[in-house]
PAVEX-881254 format. One line per field, with one value per residue (C-alpha): x, y negated, z; residue in three letters; chain. Coordinates in nm, 4 decimals, always signed. Layout:
<pts>
east	c(X;...)
north	c(Y;...)
up	c(Z;...)
r	c(ALA;...)
c	c(A;...)
</pts>
This chain:
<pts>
east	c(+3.1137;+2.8270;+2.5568;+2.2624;+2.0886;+1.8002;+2.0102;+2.1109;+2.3408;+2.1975;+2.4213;+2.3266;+2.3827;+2.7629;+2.7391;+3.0150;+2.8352;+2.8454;+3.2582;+3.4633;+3.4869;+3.1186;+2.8636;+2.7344;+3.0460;+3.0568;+3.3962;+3.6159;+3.3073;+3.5165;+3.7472;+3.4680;+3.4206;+3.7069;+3.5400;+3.2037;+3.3233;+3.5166;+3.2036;+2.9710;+3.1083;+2.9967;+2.6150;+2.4105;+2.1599;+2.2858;+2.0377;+2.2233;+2.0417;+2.0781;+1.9726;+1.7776;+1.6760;+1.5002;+1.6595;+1.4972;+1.4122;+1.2161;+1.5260;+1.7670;+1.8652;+1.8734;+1.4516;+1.4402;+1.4723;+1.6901;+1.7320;+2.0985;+2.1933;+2.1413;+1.9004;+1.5827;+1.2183;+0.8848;+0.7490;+0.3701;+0.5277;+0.7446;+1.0823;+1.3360;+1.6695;+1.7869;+2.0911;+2.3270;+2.2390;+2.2995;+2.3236;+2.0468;+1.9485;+2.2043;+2.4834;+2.8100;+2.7539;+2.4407;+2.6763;+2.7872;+3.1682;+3.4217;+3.5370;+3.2409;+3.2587;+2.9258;+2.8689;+2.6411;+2.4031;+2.0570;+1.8589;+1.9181;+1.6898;+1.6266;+1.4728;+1.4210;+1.2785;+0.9579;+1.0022;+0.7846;+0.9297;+1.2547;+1.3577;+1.6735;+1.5034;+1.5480;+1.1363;+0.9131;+0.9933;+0.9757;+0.5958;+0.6536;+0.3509;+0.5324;+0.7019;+0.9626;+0.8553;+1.1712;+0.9865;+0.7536;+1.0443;+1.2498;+0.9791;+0.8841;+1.2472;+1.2434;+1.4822;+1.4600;+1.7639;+1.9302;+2.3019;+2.3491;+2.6790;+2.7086;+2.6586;+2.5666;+2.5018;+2.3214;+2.0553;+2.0027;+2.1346;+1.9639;+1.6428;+1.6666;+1.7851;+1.4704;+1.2027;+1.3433;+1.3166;+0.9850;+0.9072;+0.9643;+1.3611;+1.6283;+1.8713;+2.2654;+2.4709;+2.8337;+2.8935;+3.2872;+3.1281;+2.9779;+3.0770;+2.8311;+2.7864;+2.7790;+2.5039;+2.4603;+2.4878;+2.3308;+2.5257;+2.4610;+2.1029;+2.1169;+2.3137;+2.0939;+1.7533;+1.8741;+2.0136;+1.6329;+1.5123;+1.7180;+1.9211;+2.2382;+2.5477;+2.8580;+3.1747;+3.2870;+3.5101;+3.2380;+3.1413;+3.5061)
north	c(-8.8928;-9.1232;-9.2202;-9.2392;-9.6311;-9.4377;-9.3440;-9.5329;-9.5184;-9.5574;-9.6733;-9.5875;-9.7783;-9.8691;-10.0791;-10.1945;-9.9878;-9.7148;-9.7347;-9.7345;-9.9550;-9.9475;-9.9050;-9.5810;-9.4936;-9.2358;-9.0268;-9.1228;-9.3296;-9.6051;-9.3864;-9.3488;-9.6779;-9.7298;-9.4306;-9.5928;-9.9119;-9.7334;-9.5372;-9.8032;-9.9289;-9.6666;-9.7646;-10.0496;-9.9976;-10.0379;-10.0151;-10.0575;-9.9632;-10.1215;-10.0560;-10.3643;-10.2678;-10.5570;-10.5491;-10.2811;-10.1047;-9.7807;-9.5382;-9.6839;-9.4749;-9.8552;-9.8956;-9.5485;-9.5995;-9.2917;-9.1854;-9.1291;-9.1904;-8.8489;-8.6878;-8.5846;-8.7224;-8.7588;-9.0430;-9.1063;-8.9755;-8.7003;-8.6062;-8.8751;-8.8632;-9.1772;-9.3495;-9.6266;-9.9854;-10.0083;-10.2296;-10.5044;-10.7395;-11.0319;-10.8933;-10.8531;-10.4791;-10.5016;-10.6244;-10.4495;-10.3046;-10.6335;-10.3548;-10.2774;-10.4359;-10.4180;-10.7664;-10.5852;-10.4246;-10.5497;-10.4727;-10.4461;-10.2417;-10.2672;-10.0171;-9.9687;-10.3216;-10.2012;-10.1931;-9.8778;-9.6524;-9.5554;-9.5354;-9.2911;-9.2276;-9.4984;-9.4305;-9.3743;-9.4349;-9.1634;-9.1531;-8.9933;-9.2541;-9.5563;-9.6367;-9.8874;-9.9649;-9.8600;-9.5533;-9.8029;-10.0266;-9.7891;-9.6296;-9.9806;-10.0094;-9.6694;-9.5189;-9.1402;-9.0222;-9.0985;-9.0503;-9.1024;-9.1971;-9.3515;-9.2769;-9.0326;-8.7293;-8.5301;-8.8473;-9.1057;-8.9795;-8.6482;-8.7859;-9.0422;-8.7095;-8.5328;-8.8194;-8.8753;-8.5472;-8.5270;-8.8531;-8.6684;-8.8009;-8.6303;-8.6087;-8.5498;-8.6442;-8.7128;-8.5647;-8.6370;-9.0191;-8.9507;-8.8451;-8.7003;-8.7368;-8.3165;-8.3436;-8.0099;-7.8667;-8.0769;-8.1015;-7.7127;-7.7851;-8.0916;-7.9202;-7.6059;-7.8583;-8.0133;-7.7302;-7.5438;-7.8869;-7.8714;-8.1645;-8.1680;-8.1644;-8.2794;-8.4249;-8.7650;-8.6166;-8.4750;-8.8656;-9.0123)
up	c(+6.4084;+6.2759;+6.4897;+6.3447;+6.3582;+6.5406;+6.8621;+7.1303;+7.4736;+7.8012;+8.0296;+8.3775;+8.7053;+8.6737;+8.9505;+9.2079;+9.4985;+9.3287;+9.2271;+9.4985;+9.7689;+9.7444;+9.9662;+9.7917;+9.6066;+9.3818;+9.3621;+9.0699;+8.9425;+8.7504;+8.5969;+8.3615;+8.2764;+7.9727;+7.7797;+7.8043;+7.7011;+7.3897;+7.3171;+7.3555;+7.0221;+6.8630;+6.8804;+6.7632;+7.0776;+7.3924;+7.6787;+8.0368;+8.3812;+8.7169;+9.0665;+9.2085;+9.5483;+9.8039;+10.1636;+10.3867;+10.0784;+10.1622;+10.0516;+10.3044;+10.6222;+10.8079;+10.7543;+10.9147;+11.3173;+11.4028;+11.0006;+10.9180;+10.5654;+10.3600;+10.5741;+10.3948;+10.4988;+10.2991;+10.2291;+10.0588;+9.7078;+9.8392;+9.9359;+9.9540;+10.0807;+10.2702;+10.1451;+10.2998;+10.2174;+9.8545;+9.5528;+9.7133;+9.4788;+9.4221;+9.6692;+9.4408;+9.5354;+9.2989;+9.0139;+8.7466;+8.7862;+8.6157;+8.4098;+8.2334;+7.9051;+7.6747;+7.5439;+7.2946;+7.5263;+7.4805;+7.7561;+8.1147;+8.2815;+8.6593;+8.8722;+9.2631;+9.2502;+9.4403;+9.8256;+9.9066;+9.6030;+9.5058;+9.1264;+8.9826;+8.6738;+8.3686;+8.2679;+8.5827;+8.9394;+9.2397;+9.2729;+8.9021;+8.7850;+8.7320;+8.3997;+8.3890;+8.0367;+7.8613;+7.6755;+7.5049;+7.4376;+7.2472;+7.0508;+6.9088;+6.8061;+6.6296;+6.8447;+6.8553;+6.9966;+7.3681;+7.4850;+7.7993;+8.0400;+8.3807;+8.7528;+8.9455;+8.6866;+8.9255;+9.0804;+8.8117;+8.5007;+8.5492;+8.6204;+8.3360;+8.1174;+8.2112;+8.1566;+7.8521;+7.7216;+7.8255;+7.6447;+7.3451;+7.2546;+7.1508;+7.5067;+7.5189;+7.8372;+7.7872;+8.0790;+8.0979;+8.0787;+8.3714;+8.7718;+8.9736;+9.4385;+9.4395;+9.7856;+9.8784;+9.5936;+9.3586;+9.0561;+8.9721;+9.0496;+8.8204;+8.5257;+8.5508;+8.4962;+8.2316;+8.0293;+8.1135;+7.9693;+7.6469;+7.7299;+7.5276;+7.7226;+7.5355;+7.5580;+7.4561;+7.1713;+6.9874;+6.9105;+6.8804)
r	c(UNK;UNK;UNK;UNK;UNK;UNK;UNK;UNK;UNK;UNK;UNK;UNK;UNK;UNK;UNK;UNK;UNK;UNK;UNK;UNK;UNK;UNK;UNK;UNK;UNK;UNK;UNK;UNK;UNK;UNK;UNK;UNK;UNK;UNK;UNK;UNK;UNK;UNK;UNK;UNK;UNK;UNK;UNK;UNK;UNK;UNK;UNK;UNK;UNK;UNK;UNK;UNK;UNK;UNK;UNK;UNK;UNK;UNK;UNK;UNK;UNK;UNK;UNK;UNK;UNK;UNK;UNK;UNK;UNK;UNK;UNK;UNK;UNK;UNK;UNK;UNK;UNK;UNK;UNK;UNK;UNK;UNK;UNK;UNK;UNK;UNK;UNK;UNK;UNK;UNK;UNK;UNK;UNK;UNK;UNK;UNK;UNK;UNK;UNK;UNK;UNK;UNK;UNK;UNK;UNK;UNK;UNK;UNK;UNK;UNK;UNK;UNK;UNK;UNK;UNK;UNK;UNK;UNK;UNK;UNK;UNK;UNK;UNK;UNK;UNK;UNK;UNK;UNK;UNK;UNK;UNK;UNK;UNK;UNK;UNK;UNK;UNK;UNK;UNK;UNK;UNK;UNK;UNK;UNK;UNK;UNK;UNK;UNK;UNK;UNK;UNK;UNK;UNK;UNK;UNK;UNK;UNK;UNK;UNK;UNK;UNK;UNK;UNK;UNK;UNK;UNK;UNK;UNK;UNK;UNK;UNK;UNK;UNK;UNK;UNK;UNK;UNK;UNK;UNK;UNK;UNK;UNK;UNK;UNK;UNK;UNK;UNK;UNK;UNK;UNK;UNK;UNK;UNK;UNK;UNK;UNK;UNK;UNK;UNK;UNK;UNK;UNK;UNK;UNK;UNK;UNK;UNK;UNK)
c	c(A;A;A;A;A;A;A;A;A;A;A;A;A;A;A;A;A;A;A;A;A;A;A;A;A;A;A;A;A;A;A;A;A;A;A;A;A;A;A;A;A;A;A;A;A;A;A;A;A;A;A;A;A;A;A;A;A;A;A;A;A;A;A;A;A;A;A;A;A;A;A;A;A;A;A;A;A;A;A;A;A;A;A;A;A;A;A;A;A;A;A;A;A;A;A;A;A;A;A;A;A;A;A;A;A;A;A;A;A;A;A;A;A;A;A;A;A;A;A;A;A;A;A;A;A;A;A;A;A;A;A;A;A;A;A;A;A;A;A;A;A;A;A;A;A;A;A;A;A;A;A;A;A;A;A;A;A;A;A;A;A;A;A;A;A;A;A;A;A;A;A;A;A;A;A;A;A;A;A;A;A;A;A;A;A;A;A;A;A;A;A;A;A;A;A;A;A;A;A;A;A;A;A;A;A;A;A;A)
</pts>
């Protein structure tokens, strides 16, 4: 297939806490990560997306005197679940996975950086008010279409899926590109939201 000069791959949080042996590791999450490097040469954008949280971030289970990680609690901007420590900023578990391969990627993207507010999406943060800036940077580069791969399809490439389709771009999730945590539940939820939000979801071998 030909992709069009106007679309671009997102790459989302393939991070070593997030693979296993991490701190937040996501089942089978770097079996993905040959197939994004193979697709990534399909595209002339490549935007990648990591987690960047400061110690005692406000998402951790640790900052919440007897929180455990993955219970649920609100915080000024609404429902958050707590999470184990996780990819804080310079630890190696903050790098990207040694197996990831885009030399070609042009823009790293890092989210979670604020303390008080926790970030899955690629375009606005929890409170749903604060953009990262990436919507303003691919519209001044003309790009119109998004397809999206990484970690975990049902937190941060969902929410990046959604805010992008409601930033007006075309959306498809290569979903075998991607592994999702499954939290109660929350893949269904996630796949059902995006396919209400006309998301595409494909597979990798309709672009290879």
């Amino acid at each position: 297939m030909q992709i069009s000069t106007r679309a671009a791959l997102l790459v989302i949080d393939v991070q070593n806490d997030f693979t296993p042996g991490g701190q937040l590791a996501v089942p089978e999450g770097d079996l993905i990560i040959p197939l994004i490097n193979r697709l990534s040469g399909l595209f002339k954008q490549v935007i990648i997306t990591q987690d960047w949280h400061p110690a005692g971030h406000a998402s951790f289970a640790s900052s919440h005197p007897g929180r455990k990680p993955y219970d649920v609690i609100q915080l000024p901007y609404g429902e958050q679940t707590l999470w184990p420590d996780h990819c804080v900023q310079a630890t190696p578990g903050a790098g990207f996975h040694p197996g990831l391969q885009l030399p070609h990627a042009q823009l790293v993207v890092r989210k979670g950086c604020n303390p008080d507010i926790d970030s899955y999406s690629a375009f606005l943060e929890a409170d749903r008010a604060t953009p990262t800036g990436l919507t303003g940077y691919l519209k001044e580069r003309g790009i119109d279409t998004l397809y999206m791969v990484g970690l975990a399809l049902d937190f941060c490439v969902m929410f990046s899926a959604l805010d992008a389709r409601a930033a007006g771009f075309n959306t498809f999730v290569v979903t075998d590109a991607c592994r999702a945590i499954d939290l109660n539940g929350s893949l269904a939820v996630a796949i059902e939201r995006m396919q209400t939000a006309g998301v595409g979801l494909i597979r990798s071998s309709e672009l290879i």
